[in-house]
C-alpha positions in Angstrom: 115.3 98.4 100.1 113.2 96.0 98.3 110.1 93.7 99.0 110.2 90.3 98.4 111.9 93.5 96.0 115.2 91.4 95.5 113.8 88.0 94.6 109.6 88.3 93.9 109.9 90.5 90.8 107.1 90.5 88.1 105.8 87.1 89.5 102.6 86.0 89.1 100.1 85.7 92.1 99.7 82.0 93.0 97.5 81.8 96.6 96.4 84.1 99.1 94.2 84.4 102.1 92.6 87.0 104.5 93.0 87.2 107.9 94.1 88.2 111.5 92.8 91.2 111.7 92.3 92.2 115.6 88.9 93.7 116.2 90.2 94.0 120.5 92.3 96.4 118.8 90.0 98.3 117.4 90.5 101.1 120.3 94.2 102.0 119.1 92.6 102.9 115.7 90.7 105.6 116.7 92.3 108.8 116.8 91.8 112.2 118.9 89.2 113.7 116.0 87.2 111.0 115.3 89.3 109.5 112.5 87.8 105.3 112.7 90.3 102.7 111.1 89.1 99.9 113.4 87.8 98.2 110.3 89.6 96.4 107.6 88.0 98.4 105.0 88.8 101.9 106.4 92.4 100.9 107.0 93.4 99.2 104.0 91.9 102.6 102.1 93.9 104.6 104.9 97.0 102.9 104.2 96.6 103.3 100.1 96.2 106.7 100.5 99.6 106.6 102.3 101.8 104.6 99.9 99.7 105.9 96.8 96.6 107.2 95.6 93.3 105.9 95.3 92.3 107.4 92.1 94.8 105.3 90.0 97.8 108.2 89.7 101.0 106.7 89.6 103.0 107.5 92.6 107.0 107.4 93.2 108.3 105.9 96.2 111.8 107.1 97.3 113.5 105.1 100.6 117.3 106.4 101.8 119.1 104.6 104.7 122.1 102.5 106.0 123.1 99.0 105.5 125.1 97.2 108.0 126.6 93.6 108.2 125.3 91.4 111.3 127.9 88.7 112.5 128.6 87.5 116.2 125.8 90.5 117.2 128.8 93.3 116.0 126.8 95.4 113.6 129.5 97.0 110.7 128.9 99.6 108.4 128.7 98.4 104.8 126.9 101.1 102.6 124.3 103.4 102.2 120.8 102.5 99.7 118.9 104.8 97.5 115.6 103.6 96.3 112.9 104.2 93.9 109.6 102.6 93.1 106.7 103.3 90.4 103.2 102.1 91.8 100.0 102.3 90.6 96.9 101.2 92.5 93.5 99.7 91.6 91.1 99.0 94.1 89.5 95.5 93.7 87.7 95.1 97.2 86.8 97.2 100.0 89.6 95.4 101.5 91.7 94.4 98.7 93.6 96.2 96.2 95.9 95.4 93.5 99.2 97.2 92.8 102.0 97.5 89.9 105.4 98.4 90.9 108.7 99.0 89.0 111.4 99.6 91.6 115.0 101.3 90.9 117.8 101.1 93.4 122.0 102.1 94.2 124.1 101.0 96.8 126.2 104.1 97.6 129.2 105.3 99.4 128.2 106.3 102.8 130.4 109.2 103.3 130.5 110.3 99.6 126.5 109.3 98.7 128.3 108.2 95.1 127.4 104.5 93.5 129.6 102.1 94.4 131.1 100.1 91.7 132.8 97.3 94.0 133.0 97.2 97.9 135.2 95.6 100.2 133.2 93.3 102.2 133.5 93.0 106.3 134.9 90.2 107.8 136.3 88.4 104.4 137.9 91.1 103.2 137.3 90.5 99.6 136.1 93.2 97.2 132.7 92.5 95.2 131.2 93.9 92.1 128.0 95.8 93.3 125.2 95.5 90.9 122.8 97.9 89.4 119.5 96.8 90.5 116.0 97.3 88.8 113.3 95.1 88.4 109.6 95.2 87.1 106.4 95.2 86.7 105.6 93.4 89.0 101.9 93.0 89.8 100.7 92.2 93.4 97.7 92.5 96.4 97.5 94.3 99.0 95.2 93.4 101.7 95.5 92.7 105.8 96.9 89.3 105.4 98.5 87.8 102.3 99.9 84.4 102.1 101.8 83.4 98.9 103.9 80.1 97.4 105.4 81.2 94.4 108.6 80.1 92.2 111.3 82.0 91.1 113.5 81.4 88.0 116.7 83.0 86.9 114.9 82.9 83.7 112.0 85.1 84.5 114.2 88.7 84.9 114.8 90.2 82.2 118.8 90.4 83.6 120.5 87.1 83.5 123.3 88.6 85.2 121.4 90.3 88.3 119.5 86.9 88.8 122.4 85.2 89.8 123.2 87.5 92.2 120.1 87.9 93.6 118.9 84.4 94.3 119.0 80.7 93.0 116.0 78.9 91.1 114.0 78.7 94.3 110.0 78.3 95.9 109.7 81.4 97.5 106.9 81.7 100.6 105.5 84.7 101.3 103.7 86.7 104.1 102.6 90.0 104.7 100.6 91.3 107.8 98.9 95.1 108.1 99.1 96.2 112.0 96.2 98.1 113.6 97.1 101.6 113.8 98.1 103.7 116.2 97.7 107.5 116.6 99.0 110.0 118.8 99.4 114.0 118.5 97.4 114.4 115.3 99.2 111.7 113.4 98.7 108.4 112.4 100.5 105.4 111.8 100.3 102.5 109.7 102.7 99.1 109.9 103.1 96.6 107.2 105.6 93.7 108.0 106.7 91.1 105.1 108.8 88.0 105.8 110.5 85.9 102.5 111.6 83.0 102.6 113.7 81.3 99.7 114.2 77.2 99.7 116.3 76.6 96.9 115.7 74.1 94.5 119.4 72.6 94.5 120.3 71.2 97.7 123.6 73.0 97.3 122.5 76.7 97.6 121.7 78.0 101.0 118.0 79.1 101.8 117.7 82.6 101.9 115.1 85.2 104.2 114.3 88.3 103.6 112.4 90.8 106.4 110.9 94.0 105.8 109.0 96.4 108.4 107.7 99.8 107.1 105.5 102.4 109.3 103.6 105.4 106.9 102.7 108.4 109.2 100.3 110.5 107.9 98.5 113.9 109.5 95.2 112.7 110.8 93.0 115.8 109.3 94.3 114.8 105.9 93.2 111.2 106.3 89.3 112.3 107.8 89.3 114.1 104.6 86.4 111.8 103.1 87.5 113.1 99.5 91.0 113.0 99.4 92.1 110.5 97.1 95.5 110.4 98.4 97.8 112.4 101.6 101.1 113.1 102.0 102.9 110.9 103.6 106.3 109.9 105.4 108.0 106.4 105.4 110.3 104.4 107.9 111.6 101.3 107.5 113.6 98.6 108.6 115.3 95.5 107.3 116.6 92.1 107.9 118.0 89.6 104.6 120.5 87.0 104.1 123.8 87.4 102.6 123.0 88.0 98.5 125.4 85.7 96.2 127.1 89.3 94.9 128.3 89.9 98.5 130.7 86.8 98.6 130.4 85.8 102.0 131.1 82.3 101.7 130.4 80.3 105.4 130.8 83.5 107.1 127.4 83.0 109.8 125.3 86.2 109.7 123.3 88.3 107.3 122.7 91.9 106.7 120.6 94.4 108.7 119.0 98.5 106.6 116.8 101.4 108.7 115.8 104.3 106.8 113.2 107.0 105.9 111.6 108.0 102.5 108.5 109.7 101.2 105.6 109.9 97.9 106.3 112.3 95.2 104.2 112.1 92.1 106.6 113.7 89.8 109.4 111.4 89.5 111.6 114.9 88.3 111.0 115.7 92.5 112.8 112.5 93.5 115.9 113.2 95.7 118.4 114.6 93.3 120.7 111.9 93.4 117.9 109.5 92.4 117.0 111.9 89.5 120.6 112.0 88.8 121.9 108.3 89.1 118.7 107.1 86.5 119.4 109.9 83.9 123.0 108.1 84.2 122.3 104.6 83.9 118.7 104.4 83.6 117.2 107.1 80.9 114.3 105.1 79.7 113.1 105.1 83.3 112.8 109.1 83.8 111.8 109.3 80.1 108.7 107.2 80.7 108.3 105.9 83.3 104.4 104.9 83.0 105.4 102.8 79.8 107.4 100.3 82.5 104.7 99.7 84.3 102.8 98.8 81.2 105.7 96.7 79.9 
């Protein structure tokens, strides 16, 4: 899973603007007991004390679900994802805040849950190296509506290799909307959605898109907790993105379609085990110290 993850990473901020934020709305954000988020101020806060912590910890993001291959509306199996992130936020507004992120993530077997080294891809047939993705820091804001033009350059990652097959030198554009939320049974819930779009420089790449919805539910008496810098959290999410360059897909007309769950930990040792266990593997600096990255 990534955000703008796959192509936005470590880039600088270049342009953003606030708005859209639906006052009608405002009913939807009221829950049961009380709870108000019918203000930009009290849901941005809400939703960091979701996805983080308001008192600067650093939290670790783990997502786990399915991706599938999209072509002629015939959804295929083609793996499973396992993902980590670092974040760190820093409130800068009542309705902005900045965040760091370092993110970690496998392609895996779906039956067997074990990194994939290569995969036969559907429809060509042809088996592709999978890579071994991380990427980071990468500083951003958060706020109800963000609108960014930025650039990307192979030459910016600090992997060469995973550049090329991630995305071409490109202008990347870049929106992200928070939804009202909504709360039923003594929960509440929080959408984010995120669209990418990559224009590549030379004429002879293909543009590239990237969609990303996630939903944080969160117990409403935890969130009316004035105090709590932080609750506990569940995640959901759901994705949409263009063939990458390591999948090979040639002409082939269609792109690539993930769902999945996750959750906040903030010990990265109480990751999923597999997590923990795929980064001692291949990543060891990253469970050794894993605030130094973020710093880096």
């Amino acid at each position: 899973m990534s955000t703008r993850r796959q192509v936005l990473k470590g880039l600088a901020l270049t342009s953003f603007g606030l708005a859209g934020y639906s006052p009608a709305r405002a009913a939807d954000s009221t829950a049961a007991g009380g709870l108000d988020l019918g203000t930009p101020a009290s849901l941005m806060r809400a939703l960091v004390r979701m996805r983080g912590s308001l008192d600067e910890r650093i939290a670790y993001i783990w997502l786990r679900g399915i991706r599938y291959t999209l072509v002629d509306g015939e959804a295929l199996p083609m793996c499973a994802y396992l993902g980590g992130s670092i974040t760190r936020y820093r409130r800068l507004s009542d309705e902005m805040y900045e965040f760091l992120i370092y993110e970690i993530s496998y392609y895996t077997d779906i039956e067997s849950g074990e990194i994939l080294e290569t995969l036969r891809m559907p429809y060509t047939d042809r088996e592709v190296s999978v890579p071994l993705y991380r990427s980071g820091p990468g500083r951003h804001v958060i706020m109800m509506a963000n609108d960014e033009e930025l650039e990307w350059s192979r030459e910016s990652t600090t992997s060469e290799e995973l550049a090329r097959q991630i995305a071409p030198d490109a202008k990347i554009f870049y929106s992200f909307r928070v939804r009202p939320s909504q709360a039923f049974g003594g929960n509440v819930w929080i959408r984010s959605d995120s669209f990418t779009r990559v224009a590549p420089y030379d004429p002879g790449e293909k543009a590239m898109f990237y969609k990303e919805a996630i939903t944080y539910r969160a117990r409403e008496a935890d969130l009316a907790e004035p105090d709590a810098p932080q609750v506990d959290a569940t995640i959901s999410f759901a994705i949409a993105t263009a063939w990458r360059p390591w999948m090979e897909m040639g002409d082939v007309d269609g792109h690539t379609v993930a769902d999945g769950f996750g959750g906040k930990v903030f010990d990265i040792g109480e990751m999923p085990e597999d997590f923990v266990r795929f980064t001692a593997a291949h990543h060891p600096d990253v469970l050794e110290d894993p605030a130094a990255l973020l710093k880096s």
